[in-house]
N, C-alpha and C positions, 0 to 999 in steps of 0.2 A: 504494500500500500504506500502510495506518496505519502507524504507528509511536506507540509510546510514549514517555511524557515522560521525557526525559534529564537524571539530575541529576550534579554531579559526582563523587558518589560511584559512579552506574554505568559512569565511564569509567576505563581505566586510570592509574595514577599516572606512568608510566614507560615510555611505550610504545616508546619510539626503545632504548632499554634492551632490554626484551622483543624485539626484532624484531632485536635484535644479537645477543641470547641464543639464538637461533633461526634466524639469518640464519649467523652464526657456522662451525659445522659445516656447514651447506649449501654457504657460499662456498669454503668445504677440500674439498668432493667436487668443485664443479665444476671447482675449479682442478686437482685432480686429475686427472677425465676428460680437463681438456682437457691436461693434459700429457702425457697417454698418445697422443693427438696429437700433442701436441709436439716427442715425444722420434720417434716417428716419423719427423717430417721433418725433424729436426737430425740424423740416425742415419742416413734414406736420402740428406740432402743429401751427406753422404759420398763417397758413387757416382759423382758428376759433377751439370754440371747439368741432362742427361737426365733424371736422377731426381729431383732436385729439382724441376724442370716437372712429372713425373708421378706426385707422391707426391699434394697437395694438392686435385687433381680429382680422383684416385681416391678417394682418403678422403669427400669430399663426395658422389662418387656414389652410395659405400656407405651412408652414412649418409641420404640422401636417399631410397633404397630402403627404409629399416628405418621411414622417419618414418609409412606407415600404418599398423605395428603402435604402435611405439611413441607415437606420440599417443594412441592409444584407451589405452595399459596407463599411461601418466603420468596418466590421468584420474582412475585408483583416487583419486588424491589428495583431486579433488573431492570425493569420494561419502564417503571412510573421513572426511575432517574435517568435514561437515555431517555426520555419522553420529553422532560423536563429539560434536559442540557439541548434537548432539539427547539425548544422553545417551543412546546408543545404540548404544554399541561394537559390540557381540555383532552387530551386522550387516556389521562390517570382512571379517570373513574370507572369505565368499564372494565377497565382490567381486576381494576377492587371486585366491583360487584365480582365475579367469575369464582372467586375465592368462597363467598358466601355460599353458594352452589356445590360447589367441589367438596365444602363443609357437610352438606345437607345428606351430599350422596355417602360418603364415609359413615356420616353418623346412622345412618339406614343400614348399611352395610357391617355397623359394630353390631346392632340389635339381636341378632340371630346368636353372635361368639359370646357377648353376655350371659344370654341364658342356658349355656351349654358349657361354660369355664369350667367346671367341675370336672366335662367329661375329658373335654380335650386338651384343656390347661395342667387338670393334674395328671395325667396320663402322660404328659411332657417331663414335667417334675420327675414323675416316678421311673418312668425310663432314664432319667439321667442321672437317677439315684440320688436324688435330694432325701433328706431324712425325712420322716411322715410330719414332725409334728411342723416341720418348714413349709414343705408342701401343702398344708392345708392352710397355714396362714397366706402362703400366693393368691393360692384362689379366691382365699376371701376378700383380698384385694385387688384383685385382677376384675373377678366378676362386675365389679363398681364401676372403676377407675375408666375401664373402656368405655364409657360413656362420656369422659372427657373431648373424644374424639373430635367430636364437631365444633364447638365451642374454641378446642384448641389451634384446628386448624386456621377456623375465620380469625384467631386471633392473630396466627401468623401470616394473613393477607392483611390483617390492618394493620398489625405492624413495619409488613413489607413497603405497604404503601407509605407511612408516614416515613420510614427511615429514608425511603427513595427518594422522598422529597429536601431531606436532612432538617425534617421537625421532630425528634425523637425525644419530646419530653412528653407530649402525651401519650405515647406508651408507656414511658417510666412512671408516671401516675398511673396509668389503670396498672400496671405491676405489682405498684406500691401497696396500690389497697385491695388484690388481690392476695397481698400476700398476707394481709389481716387477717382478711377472712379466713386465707386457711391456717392460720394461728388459733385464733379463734374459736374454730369450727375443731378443730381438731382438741385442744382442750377439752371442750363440752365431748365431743361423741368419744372421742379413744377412751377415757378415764369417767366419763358419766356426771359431768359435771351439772350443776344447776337445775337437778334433774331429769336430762337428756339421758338415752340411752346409755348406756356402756358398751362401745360397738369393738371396741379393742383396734387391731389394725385396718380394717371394715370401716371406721371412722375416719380413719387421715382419708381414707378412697373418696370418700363421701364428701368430706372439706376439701380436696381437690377439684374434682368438678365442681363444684360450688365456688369454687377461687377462680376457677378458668372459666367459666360464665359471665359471673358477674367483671371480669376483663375483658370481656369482648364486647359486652351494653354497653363500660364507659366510654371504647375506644369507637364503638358504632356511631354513639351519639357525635361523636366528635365531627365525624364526616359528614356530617347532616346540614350545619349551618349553613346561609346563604353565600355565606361569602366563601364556602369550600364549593360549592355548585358552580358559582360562577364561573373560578378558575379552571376546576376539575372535574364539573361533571360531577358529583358524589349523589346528584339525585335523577337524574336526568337520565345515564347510561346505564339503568339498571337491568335491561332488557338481557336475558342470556344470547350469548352469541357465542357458538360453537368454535368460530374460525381464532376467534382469542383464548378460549380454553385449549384449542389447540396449540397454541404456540403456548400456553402458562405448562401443557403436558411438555412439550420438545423440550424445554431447555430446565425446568422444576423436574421434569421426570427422573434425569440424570440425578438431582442433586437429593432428589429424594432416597433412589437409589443409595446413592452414597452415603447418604443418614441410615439408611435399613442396614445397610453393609456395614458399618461403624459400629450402632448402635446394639445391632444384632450378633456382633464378635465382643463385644464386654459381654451379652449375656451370656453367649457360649464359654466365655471367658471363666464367667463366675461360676455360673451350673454346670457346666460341664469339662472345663479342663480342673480347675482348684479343686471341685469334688473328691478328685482322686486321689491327691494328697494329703487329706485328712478329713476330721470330723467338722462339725459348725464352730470350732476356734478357728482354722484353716479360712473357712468360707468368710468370717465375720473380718477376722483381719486383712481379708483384701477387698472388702466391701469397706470399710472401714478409710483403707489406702484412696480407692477408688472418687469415695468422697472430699478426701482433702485435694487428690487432683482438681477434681473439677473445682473446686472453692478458688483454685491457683491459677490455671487457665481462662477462667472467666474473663476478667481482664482481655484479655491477649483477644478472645475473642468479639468482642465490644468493638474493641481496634477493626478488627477486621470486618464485620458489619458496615463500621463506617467506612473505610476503604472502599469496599463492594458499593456504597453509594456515587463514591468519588469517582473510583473508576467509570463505574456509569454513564454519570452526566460526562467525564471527560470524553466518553468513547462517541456521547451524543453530540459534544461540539466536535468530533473528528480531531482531538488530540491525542492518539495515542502516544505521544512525547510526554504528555501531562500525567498522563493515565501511569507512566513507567517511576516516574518524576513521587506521584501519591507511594505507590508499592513500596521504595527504598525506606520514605518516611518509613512509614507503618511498621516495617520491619523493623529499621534504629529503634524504635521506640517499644514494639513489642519480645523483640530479641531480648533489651537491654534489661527488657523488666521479667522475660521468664529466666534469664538465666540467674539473676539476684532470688527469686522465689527454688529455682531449683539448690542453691547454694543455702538457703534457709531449709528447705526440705532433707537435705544431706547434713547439717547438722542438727538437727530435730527431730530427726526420723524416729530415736525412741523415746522421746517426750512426748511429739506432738498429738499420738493416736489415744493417749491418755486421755487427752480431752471428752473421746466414746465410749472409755471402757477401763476396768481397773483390776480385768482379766488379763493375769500374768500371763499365761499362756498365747493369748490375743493378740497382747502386746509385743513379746519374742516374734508372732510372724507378720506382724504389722508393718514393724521395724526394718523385717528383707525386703518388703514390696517398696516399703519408702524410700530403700535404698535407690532402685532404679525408678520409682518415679522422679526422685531429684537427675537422672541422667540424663534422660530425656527430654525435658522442659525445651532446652535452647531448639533442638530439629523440631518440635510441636510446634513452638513462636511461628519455625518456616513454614511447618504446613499449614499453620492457620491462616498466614499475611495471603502466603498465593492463593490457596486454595479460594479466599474471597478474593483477589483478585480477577482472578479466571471469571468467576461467578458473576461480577459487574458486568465484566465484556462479554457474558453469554458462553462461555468455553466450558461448556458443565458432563459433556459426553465422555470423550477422555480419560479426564481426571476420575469417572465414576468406575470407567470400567478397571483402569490403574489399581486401584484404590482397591475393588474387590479381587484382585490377583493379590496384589501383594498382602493386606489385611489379611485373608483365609487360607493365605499359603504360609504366609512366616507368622503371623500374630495365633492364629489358632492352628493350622494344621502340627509347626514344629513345635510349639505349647504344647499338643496332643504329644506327640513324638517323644519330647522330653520329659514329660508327666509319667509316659508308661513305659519308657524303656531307658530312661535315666533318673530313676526318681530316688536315687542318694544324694540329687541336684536340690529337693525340696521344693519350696516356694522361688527358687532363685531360677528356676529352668525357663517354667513360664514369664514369668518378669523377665527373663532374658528376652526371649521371643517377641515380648512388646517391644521392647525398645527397640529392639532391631528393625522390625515393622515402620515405627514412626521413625527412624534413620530413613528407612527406604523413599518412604514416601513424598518426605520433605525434599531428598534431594530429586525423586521424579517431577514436584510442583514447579521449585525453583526453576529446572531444567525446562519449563513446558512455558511458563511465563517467558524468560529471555529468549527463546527462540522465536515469540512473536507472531503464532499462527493466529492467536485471538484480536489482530488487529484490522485483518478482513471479516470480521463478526459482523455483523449488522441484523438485529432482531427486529425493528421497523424499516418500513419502507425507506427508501430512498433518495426519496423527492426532495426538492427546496426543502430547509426547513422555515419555520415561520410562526408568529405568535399568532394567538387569540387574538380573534379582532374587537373582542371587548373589551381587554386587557392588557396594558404594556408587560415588557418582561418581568421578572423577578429580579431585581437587584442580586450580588451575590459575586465569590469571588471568581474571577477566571473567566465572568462572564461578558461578553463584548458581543456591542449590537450586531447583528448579520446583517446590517446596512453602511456599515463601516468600513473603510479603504481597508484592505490587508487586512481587516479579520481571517485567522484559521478557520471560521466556521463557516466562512463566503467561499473560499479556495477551495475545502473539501466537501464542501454542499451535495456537489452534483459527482464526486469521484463515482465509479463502478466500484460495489459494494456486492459482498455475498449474502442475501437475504437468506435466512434459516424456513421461511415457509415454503420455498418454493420445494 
């Protein structure tokens, strides 16, 4: 792809700036989400360590079921911020609606596995040898929880849509007071408060959906007002239209994928390779570990969320210079800060698990898992920066299919491998295996980025771009009128572009 001449005035002054200003709010929601996790399994570890074994697979499985809606509805991001960088809002809002839909159908689609977890959930369990009394608290959470499905996906089209636009405080509110709720909710139902039932681990499921609902009213409401219609269409384009679900399937389809692939190798991870090396201390201590990862990466990934918008609107002004210009950011910044968290994890590693548990035993194989999660941190940073990068500029095929080679051949096949046929290695085998895994993949991302196929992407049309004629542009930085001498967005306007619908 051409590119035009770069001078210093068409790059940002402040970009590490700009991407904290934006990264900011994102890193508050995710930390957010992920404590509504959190609190989950500080709340059912409560219960014994039954529950504590059987909170963190349940949760993963849930979440690993909802990853092919919710990848195609986090895509809106893509489309509404090249929409936007095209000066092109007024095409954001159908794409929103399409998320709602994709929600509707998902949640039709959990109704059936609800009423049947018993059979086919614990029959999962028990093939995989989970202990009985673990396995029946799954199901009791599983049975619930799947009804998050719909609720959670539309939240990730309304999320997608605001971040794409980079207004990502009103999702950090509707997170915020989601995450009340399921504070709240789960006080009263786990433990029987005020009256309320005593639902035990059946309760956090139940204040889950109930958290992931009432997030997606406030963020609904939000798109409603007048002056979001005007810009965006948020009322107007609510019509289903096939030919945009179709493109929200092309390029979310992959990334969804690649959430099921992820999501769905920690649970293999937990139930089925760590089984074999011991009882529910074994299982507890790397659910345990598990947990403090994700508390750690959160961050890094906020980063990367806003990045994926950046890149975006870059790729919608036809800057891929700018687009490359974001990525280094984001990496200095989220490098800089996994690798200090992984240097805190490596001397902490047998403190910090204390925090869950005051089970000696726990705590001895908490401490191995911790070991290599602190190794790993700095190659994760890389695969979080690119792998949202790719995702801005639409490059989500790829990386998906990458992603389940490598994931299911080093992270679980030789996990498996080393569990049953070197297992004087312990807890240290499969930990091997991961990190080796996220070594892989980070350096496949980085490699897939500087080679630069994602810079003939192009997920809308072609044409001129051009504003609302109701409405001037959006102020904002990088942004220059397309009526401008030497604008980059007038030069590459009209280049020959590879559409993904065709």
């Amino acid at each position: 792809m051409k590119t035009s001449a770069t001078t210093i005035q068409d790059l940002p002054a402040r970009p590490t700036a700009e991407l904290l200003k934006l990264a900011g709010p994102i890193i508050g929601m995710t930390l957010s989400r992920l404590a509504m996790t959190f609190i989950d399994f500080v709340m059912v570890s409560r219960l014994g360590t039954d529950a504590q074994a059987a909170i963190s697979p349940a949760t993963i499985f849930v979440f690993a079921a909802s990853c092919l809606g919710l990848g195609m509805a986090q895509s809106v991001q893509t489309f509404v911020s090249q929409a936007d960088g095209r000066n092109e809002p007024h095409r954001a809002g159908s794409y929103l609606w399409q998320t709602l839909y994709i929600a509707i159908f998902f949640c039709a689609l959990a109704a059936p596995f609800t009423l049947t977890a018993g059979i086919w959930f614990g029959g999962i369990c028990n093939w995989v040898g989970c202990p009985q009394s673990v396995t029946a608290m799954q199901v009791d959470y599983v049975r619930i929880a799947l009804w998050m499905m719909g609720p959670a996906i539309l939240c990730a089209g309304l999320q997608g849509f605001f971040n794409g636009l980079q207004r990502p405080l009103v999702p950090l509110l509707a997170v915020i007071v989601s995450l009340a709720v399921n504070f709240v909710g789960n006080w009263l139902l786990i433990f029987g408060k005020l009256g309320a039932p005593e639902m035990g681990i059946a309760g956090a499921a139940v204040s889950t959906v109930l958290a992931w609902s009432v997030r997606a009213v406030i963020m609904f409401a939000a798109v409603l007002p007048a002056k979001m219609e005007s810009r965006y269409r948020t009322r107007s384009a609510f019509a289903f239209d096939y030919r945009k679900t179709l493109e929200i399937a092309r390029v979310g389809g992959p990334m969804s994928i690649h959430w099921l692939i992820e999501i769905g190798a920690f649970w293999a991870f937990l139930n089925v390779i760590v089984p074999q090396l011991g009882d529910e201390h074994v299982m507890a201590a790397s659910n345990i570990a598990v947990q403090i990862m994700h508390v750690g990466f959160m961050p890094a990934i906020g980063i990367g969320i806003a990045l994926s918008s950046q890149v975006g609107f870059a790729i919608g002004r036809g800057r891929p210079d700018l687009a490359r210009l974001r990525a280094r950011v984001a990496f200095r910044l989220a490098g800089g800060y996994m690798a200090l968290i992984g240097l805190v994890f490596l001397l902490t590693r047998s403190t910090l698990p204390s925090l869950f548990t005051s089970d000696p035993e726990v705590l001895a194989f908490a401490a191995i898992a911790m070991l290599w999660v602190a190794l790993f941190q700095l190659p994760d940073a890389v695969s979080i920066v690119y792998v949202n990068a790719l995702r801005g500029a639409g490059d989500t095929r790829v990386p998906a299919v990458v992603t389940a080679i490598i994931t299911w051949t080093v992270q679980i096949g030789c996990a498996w491998m080393l569990a049953r046929f070197v297992p004087q290695w312990g807890l240290h085998g499969p930990w091997l295996a991961m990190t080796a895994s996220i070594f892989g993949l980070g350096a496949f991302l980085y490699l897939r980025f500087q080679r630069g196929a994602w810079e003939n992407i192009r997920l809308l049309d072609s044409g001129p771009r051009g504003f609302p004629v109701n409405e001037p542009p959006r102020p904002g930085p990088d942004v220059v009128h397309p009526e401008s001498n030497g604008s980059p967005a007038v030069l590459l306007a009209n280049e020959p572009a590879t559409d993904l619908r065709d």
